[in-house]
N, C-alpha and C positions, 0 to 999 in steps of 0.2 A: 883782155880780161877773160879769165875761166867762166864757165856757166855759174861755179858756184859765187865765182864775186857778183857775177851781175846777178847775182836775187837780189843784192843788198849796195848798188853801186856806190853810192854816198854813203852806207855807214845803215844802220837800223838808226831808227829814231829813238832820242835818249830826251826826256824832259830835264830842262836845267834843274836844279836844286831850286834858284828865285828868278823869278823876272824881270827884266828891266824895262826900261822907255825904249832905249837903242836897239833892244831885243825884238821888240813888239813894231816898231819901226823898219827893220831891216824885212821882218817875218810879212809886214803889209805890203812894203817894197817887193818881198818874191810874189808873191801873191800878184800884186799887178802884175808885174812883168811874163809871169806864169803863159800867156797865152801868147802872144806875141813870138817869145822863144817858143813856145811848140811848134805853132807855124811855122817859123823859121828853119825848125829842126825837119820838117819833113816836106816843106814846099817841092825840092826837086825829088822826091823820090817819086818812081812810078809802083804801079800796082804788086809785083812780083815783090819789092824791096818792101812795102806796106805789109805786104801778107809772112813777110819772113819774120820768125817767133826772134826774139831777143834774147835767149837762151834756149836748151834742148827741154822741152817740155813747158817753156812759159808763153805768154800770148804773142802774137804777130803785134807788130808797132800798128795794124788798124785797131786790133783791141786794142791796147793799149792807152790807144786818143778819146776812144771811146768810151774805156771805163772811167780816164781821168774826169771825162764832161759829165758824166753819172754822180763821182764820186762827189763833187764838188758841188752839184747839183743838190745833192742829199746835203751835203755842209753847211751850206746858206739857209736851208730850213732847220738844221739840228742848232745852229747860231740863233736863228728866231724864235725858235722856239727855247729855249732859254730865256732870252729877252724879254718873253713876253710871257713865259710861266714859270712857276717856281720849282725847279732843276725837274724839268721833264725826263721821262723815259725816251727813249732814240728809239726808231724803228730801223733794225739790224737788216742789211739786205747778200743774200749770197751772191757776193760779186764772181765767183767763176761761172754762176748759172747764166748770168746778166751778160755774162762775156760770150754766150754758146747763145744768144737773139739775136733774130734777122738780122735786125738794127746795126750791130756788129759788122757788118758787111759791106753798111754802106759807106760811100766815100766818105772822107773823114773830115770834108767842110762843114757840114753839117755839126759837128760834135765842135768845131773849131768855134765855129759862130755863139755857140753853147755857149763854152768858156769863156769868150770875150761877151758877149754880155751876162752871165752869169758875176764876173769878176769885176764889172764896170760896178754892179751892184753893191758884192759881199765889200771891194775895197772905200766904197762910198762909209759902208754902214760901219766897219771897222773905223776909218777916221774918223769917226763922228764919237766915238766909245766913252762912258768916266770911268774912272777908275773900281766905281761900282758895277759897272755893267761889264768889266774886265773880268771881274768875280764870278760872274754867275754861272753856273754850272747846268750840266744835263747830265743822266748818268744812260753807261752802256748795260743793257739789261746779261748780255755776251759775258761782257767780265766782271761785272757788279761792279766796275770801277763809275765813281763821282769824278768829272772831269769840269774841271776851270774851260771859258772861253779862252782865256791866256796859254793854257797848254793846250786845247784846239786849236789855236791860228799856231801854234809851232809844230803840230801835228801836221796840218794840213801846206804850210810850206815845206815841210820836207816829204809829204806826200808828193807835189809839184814836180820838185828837185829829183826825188827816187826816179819817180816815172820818165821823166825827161832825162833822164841819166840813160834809162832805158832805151830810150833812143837812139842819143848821141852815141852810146858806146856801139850801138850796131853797126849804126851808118857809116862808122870807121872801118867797119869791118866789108865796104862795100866798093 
């Protein structure tokens, strides 16, 4: 792949027109699975292969584990918070700043361990859902977009999918 396919290896994310069961289904299925394959994806690399960027000017595959465990981290509160208020405002955070901390540096079990229980959680609370609580929204103050939790979990699985694309396609290249 070019630099410029890997910005986007899977495709930008496109929201269906409707949602279905099998959609929301599949979308909770990456979600779980999301952690497991990242580990998977970087068990044998050592530090030189960690710190190599995924494209010319994009993060090393350590950010990269890194910001996913952030990003996702902020998810399961921007879900709860929907849940439990009437379409909250998001609090926006600058992920290239987030990616330039310490934190960023350190090995990447740490951020692994993140994900697998941060996801042991969101996928609890996702299967648990009615179809009311699929409705409910938060909005981003960024785009002034109102966003459904239905189109958040399909955000946020192809968020998973991106990042880990980001990977795999390096690691090929190793």
């Amino acid at each position: 792949m070019t630099d410029e396919q890997m910005k986007y290896p899977v495709g930008k994310f496109t929201p269906p027109a409707s949602y279905t069961d099998e959609d929301i289904r599949h979308w909770i299925n990456e979600i779980k699975m999301l952690p497991g394959q990242m580990r998977q994806a970087i068990i044998s690399l050592n530090d030189k292969q960690l710190d190599t960027p995924y494209r010319t000017g994009g993060w090393t595959l350590r950010q990269v584990v890194h910001h996913v465990a952030d990003s996702h981290m902020n998810s399961i509160v921007r879900f709860k918070l929907a849940l439990t208020e009437y379409n909250p405002t998001i609090k926006p955070y600058e992920e290239a700043y987030w990616a330039l901390q310490p934190d960023y540096r350190l090995p990447v079990e740490s951020s692994l361990r993140i994900l697998e229980g941060i996801h042991i959680h969101w996928v609890n609370l996702l299967e648990s859902f009615t179809e009311n609580e699929w409705s409910r929204t938060f909005t981003n103050p960024e785009s002034g977009q109102t966003i459904s939790l239905k189109r958040a979990l399909g955000l946020y699985a192809w968020h998973g999918r991106h990042h880990l694309a980001h990977i795999t396609e390096t690691v090929k290249r190793f």
